[in-house]
C-alpha positions as CSV (number, residue, x, y, z in Angstrom):
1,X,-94.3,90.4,-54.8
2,X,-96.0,90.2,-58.1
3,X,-99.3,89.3,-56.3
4,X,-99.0,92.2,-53.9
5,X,-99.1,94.5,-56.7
6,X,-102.0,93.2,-58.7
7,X,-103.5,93.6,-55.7
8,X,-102.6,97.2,-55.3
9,X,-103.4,97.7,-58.4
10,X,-106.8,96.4,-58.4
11,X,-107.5,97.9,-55.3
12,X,-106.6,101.9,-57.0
13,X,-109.2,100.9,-60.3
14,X,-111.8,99.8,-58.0
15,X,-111.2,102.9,-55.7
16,X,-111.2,105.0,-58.9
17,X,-114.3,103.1,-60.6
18,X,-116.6,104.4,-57.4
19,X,-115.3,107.8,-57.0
20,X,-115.7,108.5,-60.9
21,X,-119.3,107.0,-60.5
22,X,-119.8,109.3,-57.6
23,X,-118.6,112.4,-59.0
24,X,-120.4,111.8,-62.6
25,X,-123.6,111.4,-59.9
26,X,-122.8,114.6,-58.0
27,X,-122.1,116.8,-60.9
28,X,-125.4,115.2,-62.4
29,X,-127.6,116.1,-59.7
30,X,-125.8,119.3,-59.5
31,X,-126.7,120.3,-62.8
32,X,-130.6,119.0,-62.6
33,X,-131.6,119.8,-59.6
34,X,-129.3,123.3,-59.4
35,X,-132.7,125.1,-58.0
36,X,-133.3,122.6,-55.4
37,X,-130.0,122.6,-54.0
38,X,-129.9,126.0,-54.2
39,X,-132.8,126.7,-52.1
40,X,-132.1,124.1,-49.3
41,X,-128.7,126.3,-48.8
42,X,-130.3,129.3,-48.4
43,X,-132.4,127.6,-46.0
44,X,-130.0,126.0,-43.9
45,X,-126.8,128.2,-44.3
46,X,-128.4,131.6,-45.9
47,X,-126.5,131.8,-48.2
48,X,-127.6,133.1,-51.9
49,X,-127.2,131.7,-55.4
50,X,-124.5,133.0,-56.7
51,X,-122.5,131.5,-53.4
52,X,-124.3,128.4,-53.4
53,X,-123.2,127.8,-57.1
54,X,-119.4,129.0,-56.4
55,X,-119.4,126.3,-53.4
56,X,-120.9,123.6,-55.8
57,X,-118.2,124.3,-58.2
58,X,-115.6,124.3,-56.0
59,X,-116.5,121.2,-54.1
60,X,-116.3,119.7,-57.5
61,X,-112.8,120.7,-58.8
62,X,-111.5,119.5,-55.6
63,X,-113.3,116.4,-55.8
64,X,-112.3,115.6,-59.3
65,X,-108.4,116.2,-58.4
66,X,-108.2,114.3,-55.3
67,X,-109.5,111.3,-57.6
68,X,-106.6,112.0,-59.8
69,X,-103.9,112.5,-57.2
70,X,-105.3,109.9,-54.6
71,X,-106.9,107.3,-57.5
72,X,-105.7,107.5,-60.8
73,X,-102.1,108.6,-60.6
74,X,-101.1,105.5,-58.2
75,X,-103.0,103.3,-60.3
76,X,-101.3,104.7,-63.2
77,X,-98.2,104.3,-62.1
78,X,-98.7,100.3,-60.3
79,X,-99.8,99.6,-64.3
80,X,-96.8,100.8,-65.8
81,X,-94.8,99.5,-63.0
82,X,-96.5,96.0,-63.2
């Protein structure tokens, strides 16, 4: 049983090692290349700045908690459990 949970456990790091990679790169590219994201919404959804920079925003909250309720917190709690 012991092996089944190092293997959960490893499995929840991993899973949170790539999404925190992936969300560092998204909010880094967000914040360099706000201009050029920016203009290819306007171009494909019409919608302004202001909107475009709300959406970003949001899209990164939401991001950021579901790697700490779907990633962090079970590996959290398998590595106190363990």
């Amino acid at each position: 049983m012991s092996c089944m949970n190092v293997d959960l456990e490893q499995f929840f790091f991993w899973c949170l090692v790539i999404n925190a990679i992936l969300y560092s790169m998204s909010a880094l590219a967000v914040w360099l290349l706000k201009d050029f994201i920016c203009s290819i919404f306007k171009g494909l959804f019409e919608m302004d700045r202001s909107e475009t920079l709300k959406a970003l925003q949001t899209y990164l909250a939401h991001y950021k908690l579901f790697i700490m309720v779907f990633n962090f917190t079970p590996w959290l709690v398998l590595l106190i459990l363990g």
